[in-house]
N, C-alpha and C positions, 0 to 999 in steps of 0.2 A: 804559690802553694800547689801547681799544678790542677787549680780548679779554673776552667775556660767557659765562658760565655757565650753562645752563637749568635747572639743580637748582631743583627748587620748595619747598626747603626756607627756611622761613621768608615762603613767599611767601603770601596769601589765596587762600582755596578758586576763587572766581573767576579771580582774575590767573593760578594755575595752569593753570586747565582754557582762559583762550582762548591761554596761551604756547604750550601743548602743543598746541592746533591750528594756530598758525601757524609750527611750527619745522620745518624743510624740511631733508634728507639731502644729501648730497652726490652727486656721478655719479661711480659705479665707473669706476677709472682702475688706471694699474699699481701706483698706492700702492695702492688702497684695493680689498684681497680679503676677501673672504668668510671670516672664520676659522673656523676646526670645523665647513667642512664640504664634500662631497664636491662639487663644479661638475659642469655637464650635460656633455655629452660635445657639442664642437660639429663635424659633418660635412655639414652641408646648406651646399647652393647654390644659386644661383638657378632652372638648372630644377627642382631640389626644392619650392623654396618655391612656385611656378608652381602645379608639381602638385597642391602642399597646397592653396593656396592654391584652385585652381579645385575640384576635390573637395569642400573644404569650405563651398564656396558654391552649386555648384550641386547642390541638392540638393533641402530642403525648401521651395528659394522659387519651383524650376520645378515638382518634381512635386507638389506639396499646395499650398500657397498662392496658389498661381496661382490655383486656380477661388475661395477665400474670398476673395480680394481682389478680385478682377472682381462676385465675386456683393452682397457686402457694402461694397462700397468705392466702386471706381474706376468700376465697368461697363464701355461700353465705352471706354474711356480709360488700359486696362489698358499698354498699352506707352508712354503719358506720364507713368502714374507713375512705372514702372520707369526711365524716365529723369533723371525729377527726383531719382530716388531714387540713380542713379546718379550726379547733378552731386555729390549732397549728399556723396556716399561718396567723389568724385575731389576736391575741396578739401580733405577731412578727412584725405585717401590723400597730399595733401603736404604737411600738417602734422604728419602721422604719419611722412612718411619723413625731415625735420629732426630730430626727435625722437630717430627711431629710431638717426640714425648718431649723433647729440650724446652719447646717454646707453644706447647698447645695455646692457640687461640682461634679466632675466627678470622680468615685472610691467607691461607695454604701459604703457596709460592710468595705473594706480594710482603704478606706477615713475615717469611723468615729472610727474604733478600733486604726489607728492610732493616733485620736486625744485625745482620753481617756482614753485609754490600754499602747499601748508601739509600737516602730516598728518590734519586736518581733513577736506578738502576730500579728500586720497587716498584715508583710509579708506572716505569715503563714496563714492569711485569703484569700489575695490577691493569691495567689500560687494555693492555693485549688478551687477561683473561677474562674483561667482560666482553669484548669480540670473539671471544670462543666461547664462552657461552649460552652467547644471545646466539652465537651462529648455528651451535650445535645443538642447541632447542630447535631452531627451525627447521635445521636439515631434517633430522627427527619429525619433524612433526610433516613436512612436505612428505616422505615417506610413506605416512599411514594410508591415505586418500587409497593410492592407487592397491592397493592389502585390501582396504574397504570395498574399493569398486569389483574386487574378484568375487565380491557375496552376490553384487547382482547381473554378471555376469560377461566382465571384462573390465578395460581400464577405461571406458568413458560412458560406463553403463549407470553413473553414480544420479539421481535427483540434478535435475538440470538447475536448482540454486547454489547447490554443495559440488557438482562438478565442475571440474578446470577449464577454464574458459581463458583463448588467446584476444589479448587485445592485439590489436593487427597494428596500430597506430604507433603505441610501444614497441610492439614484439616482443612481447612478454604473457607469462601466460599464470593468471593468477588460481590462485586455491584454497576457496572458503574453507573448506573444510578443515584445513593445518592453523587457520587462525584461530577456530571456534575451538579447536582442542587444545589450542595453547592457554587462552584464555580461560575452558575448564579446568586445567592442572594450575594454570596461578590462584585460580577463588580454592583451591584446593592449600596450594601452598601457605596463602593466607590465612586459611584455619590451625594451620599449627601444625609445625616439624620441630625434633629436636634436637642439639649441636653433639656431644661425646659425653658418658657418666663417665668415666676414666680413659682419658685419653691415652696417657702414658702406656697402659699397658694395654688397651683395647684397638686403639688405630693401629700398629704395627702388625696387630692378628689381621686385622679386618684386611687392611692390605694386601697380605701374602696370601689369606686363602682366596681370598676374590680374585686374582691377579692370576696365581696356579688355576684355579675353574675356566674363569674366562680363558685365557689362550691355550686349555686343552681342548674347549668346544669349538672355538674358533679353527684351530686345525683340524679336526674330526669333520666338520660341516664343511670343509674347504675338500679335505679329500673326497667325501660323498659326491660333490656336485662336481666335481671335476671328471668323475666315475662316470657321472650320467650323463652330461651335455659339454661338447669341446666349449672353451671360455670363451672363444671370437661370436658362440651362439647365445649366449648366456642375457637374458632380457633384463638390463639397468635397475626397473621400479622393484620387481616380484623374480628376483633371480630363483629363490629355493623353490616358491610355489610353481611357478611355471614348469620348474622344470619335471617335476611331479605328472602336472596337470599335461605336458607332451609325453609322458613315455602311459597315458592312460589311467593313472592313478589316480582319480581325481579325489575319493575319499581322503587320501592325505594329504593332498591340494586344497583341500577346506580345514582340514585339521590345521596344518603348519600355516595357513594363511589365522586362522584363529588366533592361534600363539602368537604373527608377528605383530596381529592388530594388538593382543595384550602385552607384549614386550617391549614394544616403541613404545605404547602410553606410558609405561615405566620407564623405561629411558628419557622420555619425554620430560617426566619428572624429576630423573637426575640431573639432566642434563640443565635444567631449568632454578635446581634448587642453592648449587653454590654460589651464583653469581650475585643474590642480595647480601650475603655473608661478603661477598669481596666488597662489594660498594657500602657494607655499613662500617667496613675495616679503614677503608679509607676515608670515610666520613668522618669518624671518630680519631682518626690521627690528623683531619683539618684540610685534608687535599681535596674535599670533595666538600659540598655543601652540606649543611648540619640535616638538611630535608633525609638523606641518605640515612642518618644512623639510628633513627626512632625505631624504639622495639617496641609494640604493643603492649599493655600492661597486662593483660588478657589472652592473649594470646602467644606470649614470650614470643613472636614472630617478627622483622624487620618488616609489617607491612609495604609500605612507602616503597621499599627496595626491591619490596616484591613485584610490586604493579608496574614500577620504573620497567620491570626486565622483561614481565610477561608485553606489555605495551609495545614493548622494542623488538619481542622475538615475534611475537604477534604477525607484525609490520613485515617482517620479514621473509616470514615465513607464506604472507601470499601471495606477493612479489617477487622473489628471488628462485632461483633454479636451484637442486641440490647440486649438481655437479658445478652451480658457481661457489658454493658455500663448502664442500669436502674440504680443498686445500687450504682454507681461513683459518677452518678448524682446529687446524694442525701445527698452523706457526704459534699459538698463544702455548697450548699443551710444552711443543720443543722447546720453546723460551722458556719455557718455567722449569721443563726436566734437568734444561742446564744450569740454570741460573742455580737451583736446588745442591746440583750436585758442586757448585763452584763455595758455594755457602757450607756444605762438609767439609770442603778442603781449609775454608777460613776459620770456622768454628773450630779441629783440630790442630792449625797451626798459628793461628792469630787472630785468637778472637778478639771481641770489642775489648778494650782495656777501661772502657771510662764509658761512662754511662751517663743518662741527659737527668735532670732535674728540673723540675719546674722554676722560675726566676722566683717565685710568692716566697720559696724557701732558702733566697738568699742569705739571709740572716745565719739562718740555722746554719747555713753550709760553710757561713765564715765564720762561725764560733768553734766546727768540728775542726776547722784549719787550722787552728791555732793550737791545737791539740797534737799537730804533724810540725816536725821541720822540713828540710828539705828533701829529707830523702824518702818522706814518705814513712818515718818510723816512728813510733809512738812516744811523743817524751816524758811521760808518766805513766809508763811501761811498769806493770808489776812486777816484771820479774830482773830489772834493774835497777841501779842509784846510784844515781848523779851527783856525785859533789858540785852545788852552786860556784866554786871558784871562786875569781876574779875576774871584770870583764877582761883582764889582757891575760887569761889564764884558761888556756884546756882542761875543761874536765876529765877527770880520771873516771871510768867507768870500772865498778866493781863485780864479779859474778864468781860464785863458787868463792870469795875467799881470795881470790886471786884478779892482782892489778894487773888493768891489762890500759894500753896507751887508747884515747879515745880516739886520737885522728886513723889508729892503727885500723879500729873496726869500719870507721867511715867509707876508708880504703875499701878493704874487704867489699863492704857493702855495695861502693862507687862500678866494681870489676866486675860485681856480679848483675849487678843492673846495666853495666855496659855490655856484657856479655847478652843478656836477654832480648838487648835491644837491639845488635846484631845479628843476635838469632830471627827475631822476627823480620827485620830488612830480606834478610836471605830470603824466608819462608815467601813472604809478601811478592819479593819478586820472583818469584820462581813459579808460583802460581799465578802470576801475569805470562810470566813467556810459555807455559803451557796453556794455558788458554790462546795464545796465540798461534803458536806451532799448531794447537788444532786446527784451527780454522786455514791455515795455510796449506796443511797437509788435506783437509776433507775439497777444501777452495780447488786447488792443482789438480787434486785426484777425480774429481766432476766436471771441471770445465775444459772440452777437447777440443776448445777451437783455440784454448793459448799456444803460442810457436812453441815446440816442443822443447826449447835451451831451458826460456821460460818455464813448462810448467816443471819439468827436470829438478830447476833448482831452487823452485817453490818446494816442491815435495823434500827434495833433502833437507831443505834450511827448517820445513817446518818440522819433519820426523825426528831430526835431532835434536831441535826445543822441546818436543814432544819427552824424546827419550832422555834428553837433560833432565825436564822438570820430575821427571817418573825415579832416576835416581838421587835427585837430591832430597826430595819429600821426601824419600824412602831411609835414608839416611841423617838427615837432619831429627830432630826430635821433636818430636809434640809436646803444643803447650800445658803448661801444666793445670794453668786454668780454664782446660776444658771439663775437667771432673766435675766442678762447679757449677759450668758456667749454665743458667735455664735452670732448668727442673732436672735432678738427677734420678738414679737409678731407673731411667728406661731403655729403651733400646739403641742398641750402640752398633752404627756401621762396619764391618767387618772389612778387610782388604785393605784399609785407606794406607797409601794415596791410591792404590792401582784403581778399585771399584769406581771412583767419580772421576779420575782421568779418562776410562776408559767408557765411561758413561759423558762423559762430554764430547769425547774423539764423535760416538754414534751419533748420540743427537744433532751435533755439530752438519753430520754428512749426512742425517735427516731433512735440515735445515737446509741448506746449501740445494737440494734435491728438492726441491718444493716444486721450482718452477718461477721464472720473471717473471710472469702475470700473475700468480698467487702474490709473490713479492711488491707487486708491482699496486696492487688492490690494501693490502695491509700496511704497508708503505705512508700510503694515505691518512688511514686511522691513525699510526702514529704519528704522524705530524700533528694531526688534529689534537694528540694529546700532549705533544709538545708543547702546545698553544695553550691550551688549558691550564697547566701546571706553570707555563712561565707566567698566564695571567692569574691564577686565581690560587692555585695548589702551595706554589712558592712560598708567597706570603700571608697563606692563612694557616698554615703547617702549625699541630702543636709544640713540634721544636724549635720555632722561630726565635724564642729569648728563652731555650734553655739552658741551664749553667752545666758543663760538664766537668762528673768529677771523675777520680779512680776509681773500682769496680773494689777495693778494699776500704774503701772507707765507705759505701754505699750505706751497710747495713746499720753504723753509726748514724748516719744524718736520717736515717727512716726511722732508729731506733726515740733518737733528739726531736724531732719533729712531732713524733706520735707524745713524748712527755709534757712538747711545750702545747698540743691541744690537748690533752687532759688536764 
């Protein structure tokens, strides 16, 4: 009847472990709540989100990173990167807000790669954004200290318990003060934040105008200081203040040192507040222990997830160096901008066709079955009649008055479903070999020590997969059940396929540009969560014995189910 089961029992050790990476959730709708347990409390709105939103961005990347990245990076090119860095964040920024109204929940990237990728491919998204955001709390919060120390008058003028002290034994140099601010923004967080009152149409706003603010100030503040101090002089901890405080200024050297101490605390807090939401998201779909998904009944807050995060940025933050933690940052973000933008291209061309169910509602799902024949059509269909026949006798199907042969419509039927399903083969793989051509193409075009035949005919083979998959997506048609599919009427990507192709091509060569020691550091982490999920995530997953049916008979067996508990 085309309803599949994912129970791996009986199945080989392999054919389990790759079912179990490509078996994908459904999108939280009014059927499908959260059982046993408490929901966020949702009261923000769009100038909420704004605020967060800008708060949580400007922060560590105007007052600290600015001078590493001029000094080590860009030079003086510092407001063209900020730019490119902005195109890359406004393509990813309307792949994220389709997303966001299709499948609003709690779990960003992780939430929507699992509903249109695999749990594979989520876990490993989800894994990667708690490493960016336990990192990117910390880097944030190593930052404040030396902001602080300009009040009393330099960088190691701070209270000899609260200032940086090198262990010589290590060679490391730790910083009371980034922990004790971490730990006040999580008893903060603890008391209570709240997730979206309309997602659908309020994240998509929040988005665009935060997104437009931040990277016009960001390039404003890039040219000002590039005005004042060449980049090669530009000081790491207090790039803007100092540079103030050298040309004599010093009243604005206490001003702007002000704002960065109150802007990292906000950032601090952004930066700090997604990452219980990813680990209650994972908790709640079984990959993560149940400890993870407890929302406080009082506080609508995931405490538990809280403390897990601030404990861990804590730790890190006064240990760790910011300039070992910038580039970490980075690979969780680009894995998620692409994996997003790869998830538009699926959700437009082939989306999930069959949806998971719990095994308790077996029953149900085999009484809806028997209501379908083969083809998925309905045999007590109102607006037909069947003559009963003979068993060795075709029915005649009647409509309008007029006989029409019944194998004849089967037919029909058989061409159009094999047509569809051809359609999708295309789609499917043509969005594999552009995802590959990228990376071929961004791979050849950064790395200048391959023999030059090689990277030659790396860069062709991959700009032609590249530009293959651009006209065939272009050309091919989109599924029909993406009007459907989530939550509709929100906001709807424009460009597709070119926006998220060409939004993969960048991230891609974001990625690739990182660095084999950032690679080399994260590298690690994933494995670690390789390990995790093959021991514990796999086989605690709540899809582990779910029954999958069609996406058209869903609303039947949810409708059957709710009759047989009343």
């Amino acid at each position: 009847m085309g309803f599949i089961a994912d129970s791996q029992k009986g199945v080989g050790l392999w054919g389990g472990c790759v079912r179990s990476l490509v078996r994908r959730k459904q999108v939280d709708s009014a059927h499908v709540k959260v059982k046993g347990h408490h929901q966020l409390a949702k009261e923000l709105s769009v100038p909420h989100l704004i605020v967060i939103g800008i708060g949580s961005t400007i922060g560590a990347g105007v007052y600290i990173l600015v001078g590493t990245v001029a000094r080590e990076h860009s030079g003086p090119a510092l407001a063209i990167s900020f730019l490119i860095a902005g195109v890359a964040a406004a393509l990813s920024a309307f792949c994220y807000a389709e997303l966001a109204s299709r499948c609003p929940s709690a779990g960003s990237a992780y939430h929507y790669s699992y509903i249109c990728i695999g749990e594979g491919v989520a876990w490993l998204i989800g894994w990667a954004l708690v490493l960016e955001y336990t990192i990117g709390g910390s880097a944030v919060a190593r930052g404040i200290s030396p902001n602080l120390a300009f009040f009393f008058g330099g960088p190691n003028s701070l209270p000899g318990f609260l200032a940086r002290q090198h262990i010589p034994g290590l060679d490391i140099v730790v910083d009371p003060v980034a922990s004790i601010l971490v730990f006040i923004v999580t008893g903060l967080l603890c008391v209570g934040i709240k997730e979206v009152k309309n997602p659908q149409r309020d994240l998509p706003l929040g988005i665009g105008f935060t997104l437009a603010t931040c990277c016009t100030l960001y390039m404003l503040v890039s040219v000002v200081i590039l005005g004042l101090v060449p980049y090669y002089a530009m000081n790491p901890d207090t790039p803007i203040s100092s540079v103030f405080a050298e040309h004599g200024v010093h009243w604005a050297a206490y001003i702007i040192t002000s704002g960065a101490v109150m802007a990292l605390c906000s950032a601090l807090m952004g930066s700090l507040l997604p990452q219980p939401r990813i680990l209650m998201a994972m908790a709640r779909d079984g990959l993560l222990p149940s400890f993870f998904s407890d929302v406080n009944k009082n506080t609508q807050v995931p405490v538990k997830s809280t403390l897990a995060t601030g404990i861990g940025a804590a730790t890190l933050a006064f240990f760790m160096d910011v300039d070992q933690l910038a580039g970490m940052v980075s690979v969780g973000t680009l894995l998620a901008f692409t994996m997003v933008a790869i998830s538009v291209l699926i959700l437009r061309y082939v989306p999930p066709d069959e949806v998971p169910f719990p095994s308790s509602l077996q029953d149900t799902i085999d009484s809806v079955a028997l209501q379908y024949d083969l083809n998925g059509q309905d045999i007590n269909c109102e607006t037909s009649e069947i003559d009963a026949g003979t068993s060795s006798t075709l029915p005649m199907l009647h409509k309008n008055n007029a006989a029409v042969d019944y194998p004849e419509i089967v037919q029909q039927e058989a061409q159009v479903v094999l047509k569809e399903e051809n359609r999708r083969k295309i789609a499917g793989w043509t969005i594999a070999f552009t995802c590959t051509g990228a990376f071929l193409l961004t791979y050849a075009a950064t790395d200048l020590n391959l023999p030059r035949p090689v990277r030659f005919t790396m860069c062709g083979v991959g700009g032609a997969l590249l530009l293959f998959g651009l006209i065939v997506l272009t050309l091919v048609e989109q599924d029909d059940a993406r009007h459907s599919f989530g939550h509709s009427g929100g906001f709807i990507c424009p460009f597709v396929p070119l926006l998220p192709i060409f939004c993969i091509l960048i991230n891609t060569y974001l990625l690739i540009n990182l660095g084999a020691a950032t690679w080399a550091r994260v590298s690690v982490w994933l494995l670690i969560g390789v390990f995790v999920y093959a021991l514990y995530g796999r086989t605690h997953s709540s899809l582990l014995d779910a029954v999958y049916v069609p996406v058209a008979h869903a609303d039947r067996i949810h409708r059957s189910s709710v009759d047989i508990l009343a």
